[in-house]
N, C-alpha and C positions, 0 to 999 in steps of 0.2 A: 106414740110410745117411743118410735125407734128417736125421732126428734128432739122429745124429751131425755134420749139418755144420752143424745150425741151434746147437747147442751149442759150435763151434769157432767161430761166428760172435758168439756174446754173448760167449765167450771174449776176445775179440779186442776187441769192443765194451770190454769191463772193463777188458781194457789200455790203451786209447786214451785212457778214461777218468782214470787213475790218471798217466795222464803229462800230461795235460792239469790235475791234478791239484795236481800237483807248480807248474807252471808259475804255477799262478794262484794258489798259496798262498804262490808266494816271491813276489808283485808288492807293492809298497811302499801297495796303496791302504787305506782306511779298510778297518778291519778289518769291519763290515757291512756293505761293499761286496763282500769277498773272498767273504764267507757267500752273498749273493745269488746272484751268478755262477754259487758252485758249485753253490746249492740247484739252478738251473737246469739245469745240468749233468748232476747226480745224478739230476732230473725226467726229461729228456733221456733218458737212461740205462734210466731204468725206464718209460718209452714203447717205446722200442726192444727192450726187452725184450719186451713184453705182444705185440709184432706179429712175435715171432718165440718165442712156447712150442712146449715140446716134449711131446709126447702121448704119456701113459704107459699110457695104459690107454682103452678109448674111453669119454667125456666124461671123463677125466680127462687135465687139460695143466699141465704145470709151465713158471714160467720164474720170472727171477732179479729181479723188481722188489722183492720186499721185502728181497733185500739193498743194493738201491741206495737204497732207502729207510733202511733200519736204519742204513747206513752212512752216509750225512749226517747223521744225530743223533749217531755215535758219533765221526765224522771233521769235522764243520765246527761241529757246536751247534744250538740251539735254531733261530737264525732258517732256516740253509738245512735243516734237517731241514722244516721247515712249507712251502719252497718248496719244495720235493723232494712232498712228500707231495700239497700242493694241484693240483699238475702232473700227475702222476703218478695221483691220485684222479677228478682231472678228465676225464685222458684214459679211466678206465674205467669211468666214469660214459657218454662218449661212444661206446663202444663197444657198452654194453648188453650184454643178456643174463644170465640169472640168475646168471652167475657175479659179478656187481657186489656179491651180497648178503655172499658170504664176499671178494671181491677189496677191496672199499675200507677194511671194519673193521680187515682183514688187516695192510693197511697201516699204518693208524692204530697198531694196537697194535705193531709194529716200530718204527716212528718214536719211540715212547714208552718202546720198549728200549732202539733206540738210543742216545737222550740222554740216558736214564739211565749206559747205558754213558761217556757224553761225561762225566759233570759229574766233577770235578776229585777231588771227595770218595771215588768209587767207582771212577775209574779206574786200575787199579795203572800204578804209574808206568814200569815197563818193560813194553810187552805182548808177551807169548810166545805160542808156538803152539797153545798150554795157552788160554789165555787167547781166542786168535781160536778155538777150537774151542767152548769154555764158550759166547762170541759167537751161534756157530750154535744150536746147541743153543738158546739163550732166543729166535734169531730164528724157530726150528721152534714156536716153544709159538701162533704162530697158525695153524698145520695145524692145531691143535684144535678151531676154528672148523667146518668142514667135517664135521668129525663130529656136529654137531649141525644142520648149517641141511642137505644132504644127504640124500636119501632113495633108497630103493629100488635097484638092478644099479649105479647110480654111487655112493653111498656103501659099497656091496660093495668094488667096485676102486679107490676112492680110499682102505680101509682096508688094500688090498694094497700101493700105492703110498708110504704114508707111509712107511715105513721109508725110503726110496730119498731121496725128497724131502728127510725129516729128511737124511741121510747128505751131499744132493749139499750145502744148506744148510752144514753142518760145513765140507766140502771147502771150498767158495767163500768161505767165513769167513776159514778157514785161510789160503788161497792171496792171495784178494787183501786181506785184511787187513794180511799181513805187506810188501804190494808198498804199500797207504797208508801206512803207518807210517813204511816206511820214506822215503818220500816227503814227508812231514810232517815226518819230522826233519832233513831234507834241507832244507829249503825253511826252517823255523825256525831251521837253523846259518847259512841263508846269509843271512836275514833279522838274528840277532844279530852275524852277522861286519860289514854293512852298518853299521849301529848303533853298532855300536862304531868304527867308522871316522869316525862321524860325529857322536861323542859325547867330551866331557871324561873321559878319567877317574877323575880327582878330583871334582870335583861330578855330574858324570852331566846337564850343561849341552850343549848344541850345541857343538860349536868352530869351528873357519874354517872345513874344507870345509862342513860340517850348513848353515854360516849364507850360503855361498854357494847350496848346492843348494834353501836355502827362501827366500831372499831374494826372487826372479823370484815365484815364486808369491803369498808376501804382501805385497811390494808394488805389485807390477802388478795385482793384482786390482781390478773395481769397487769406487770406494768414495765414497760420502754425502760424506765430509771429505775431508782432507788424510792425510799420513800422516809419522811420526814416526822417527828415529832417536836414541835413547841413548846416547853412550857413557860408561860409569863406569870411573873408573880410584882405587883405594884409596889415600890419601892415609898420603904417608912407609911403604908396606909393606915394601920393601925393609931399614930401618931394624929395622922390627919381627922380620924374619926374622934378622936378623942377632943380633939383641938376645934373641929369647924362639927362636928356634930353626927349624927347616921346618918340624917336624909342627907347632906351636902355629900358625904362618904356613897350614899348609893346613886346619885347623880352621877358621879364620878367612875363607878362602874357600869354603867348604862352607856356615856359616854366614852368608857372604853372598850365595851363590847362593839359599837357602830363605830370606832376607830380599826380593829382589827379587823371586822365583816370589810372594811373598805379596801383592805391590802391583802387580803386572800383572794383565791382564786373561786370559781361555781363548784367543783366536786370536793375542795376542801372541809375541811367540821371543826366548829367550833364549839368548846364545850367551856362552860365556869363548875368547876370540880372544887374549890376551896371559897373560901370569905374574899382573897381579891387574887387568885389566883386560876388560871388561862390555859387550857391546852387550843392548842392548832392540830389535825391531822394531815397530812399533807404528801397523798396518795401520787405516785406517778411523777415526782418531782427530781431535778437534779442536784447536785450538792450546791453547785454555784446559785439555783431558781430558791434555792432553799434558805440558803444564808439572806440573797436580797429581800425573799419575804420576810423573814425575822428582821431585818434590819428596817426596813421600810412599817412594823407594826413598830417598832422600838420608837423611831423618830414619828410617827403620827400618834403615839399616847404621848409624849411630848406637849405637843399642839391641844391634848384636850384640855379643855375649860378649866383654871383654878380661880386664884384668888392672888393678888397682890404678891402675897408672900408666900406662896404657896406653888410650888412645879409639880406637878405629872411624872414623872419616871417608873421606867421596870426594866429587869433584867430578867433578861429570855435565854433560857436555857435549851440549847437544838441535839438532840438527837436524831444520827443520819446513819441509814443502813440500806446495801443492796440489792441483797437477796435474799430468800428466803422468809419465813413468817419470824416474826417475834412477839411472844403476848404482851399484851401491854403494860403487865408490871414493871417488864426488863423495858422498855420505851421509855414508862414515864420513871424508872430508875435512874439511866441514863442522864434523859434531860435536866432528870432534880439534882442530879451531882453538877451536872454544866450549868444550871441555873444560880445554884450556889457559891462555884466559883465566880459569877458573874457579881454578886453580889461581896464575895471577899475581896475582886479586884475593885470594887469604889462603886458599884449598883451602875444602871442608865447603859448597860450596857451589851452585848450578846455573844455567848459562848457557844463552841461549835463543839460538840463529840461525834468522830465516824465512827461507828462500831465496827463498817465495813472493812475497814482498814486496821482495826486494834489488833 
């Protein structure tokens, strides 16, 4: 009985797990920040386990830590599988007792199934029941272990018990493998439905909402300098589309999207907010890093692909301020007055406004 409820209680422990699961794989943070949490989780998990085995035989006790283990290399990857594992190792490390000799390697070699099972190359792309069974099965190949570090009436009944072990191992594969999965994909649909709400998609650029929702974050952040606003707008395109047609016209924007991705910096953002029109963010930058970016995106839309009789040009419009927040209306106000001047003085060109200094 008592057996029985220490098993309905990991039971439950797994569920809790798998929903906590879901929750923190749909969160929008840096993807090794996602890993971390969970490795910790999954650590969690297989602590809670080790303080609650079930006793199959006497000196033989089973519990479910090297699926919580196996299943962070197979469910999150390399990094939270190692914080799963060093958690998890640690805590049976503090526990003591000869059973640390077969419980730590135990784990190791799960974790190193696991993420084999994780890497892209080997994992079939739809997993079936089939598949979380096979799962069990390669997580049982460390009950091997025990047969060789074991000796004497408990190596007896831990050779009686393996069957069982191997078997609950399969089940638990089975059961909550299909409850992550499905949870994973759950959490990766509503991560790409997000994305794409907040993505172009003709260039795969930010668009207005992406560039409101990153705006607060890159520009309010501490920064050494001042910080920058772009805005490009393509010179006579509407002309062009009229004249060479849409799909040559959205070629053209695709193409000027991977011209400017090429003359920014990694923390930069780049957003398409109009029909051929361009913000740059441009966090932490100085006035002199500022102007050379705009001038170096000005001269590389230039270089994109036309036609015979047909040039590339935009006039980029720079908004530059020091300190302090500005919402981004007054940014992209700014920029659209310097952009426009850039355009009354003859287009292909870049207009500078400090605010800092107004």
């Amino acid at each position: 009985m008592q057996s029985a409820l220490i098993v309905v209680q990991g039971l439950g422990m797994m569920a809790l797990i798998v929903i906590t699961f879901g929750i923190i794989h749909a969160m929008h943070w840096p993807r090794w920040i996602r890993h971390v949490v969970l490795g910790v989780l999954f650590g969690l998990g297989a602590i809670f386990s080790m303080l609650q085995p079930v006793q199959l035989s006497p000196g033989v006790y089973a519990d479910t830590r090297n699926l919580f283990v196996g299943f962070s290399g197979a469910f999150i990857g390399p990094i939270g599988a190692v914080v799963t594992y060093v958690i998890a190792a640690a805590f049976r490390i503090y526990l003591g007792g000869s059973g640390a000799m077969i419980g730590v390697p135990s784990m190791f070699i799960a974790m190193a199934i696991g993420i084999l099972w994780g890497l892209p190359r080997l994992r079939p792309s739809v997993m079936t029941i089939g598949h979380f069974a096979l799962m069990g099965v390669t997580f049982s190949v460390t009950l091997l272990l025990g047969l060789f570090i074991l000796k004497g009436d408990v190596w007896s009944n831990y050779l009686f018990v393996l069957p069982f072990i191997a078997l609950f191992n399969v089940g638990g594969s089975v059961f909550f493998g299909m409850l992550f999965e499905r949870e994973r994909r759950s959490a990766r649909r509503e991560r790409r439905l997000t994305e794409e709400a907040e993505h172009d998609p003709l260039t795969a650029a930010y668009n207005r909402r992406g560039l409101d929702k990153l705006y607060t974050t890159a520009m309010f952040s501490q920064s050494t300098f001042g910080r920058g606003l772009l805005l490009i707008d393509l010179d006579h395109f509407k002309s062009i589309n009229d004249t060479l047609g849409h799909a040559f016209g959205d070629e053209v924007l695709r193409a000027t999207t991977t011209a400017i991705q090429s003359c920014i910096r990694g923390g930069d953002v780049l957003a398409r907010i109009g029909g051929e029109e361009f913000v740059v963010l441009l966090p932490n930058v100085s006035s002199d890093d500022a102007r050379k970016i705009a001038e170096r995106i000005r001269v590389a839309i230039r270089k994109v692909a036309g036609t015979d009789n047909v040039t590339i040009t935009a006039s980029v419009g720079l908004s530059y301020w020091q300190h302090g927040g500005r919402t981004l209306e007054s940014a992209l106000h700014d920029a659209d007055t310097s952009m426009y001047e850039a355009k009354r003085q003859g287009r292909d060109r870049t207009v500078f406004q400090d605010a800092s200094v107004a």
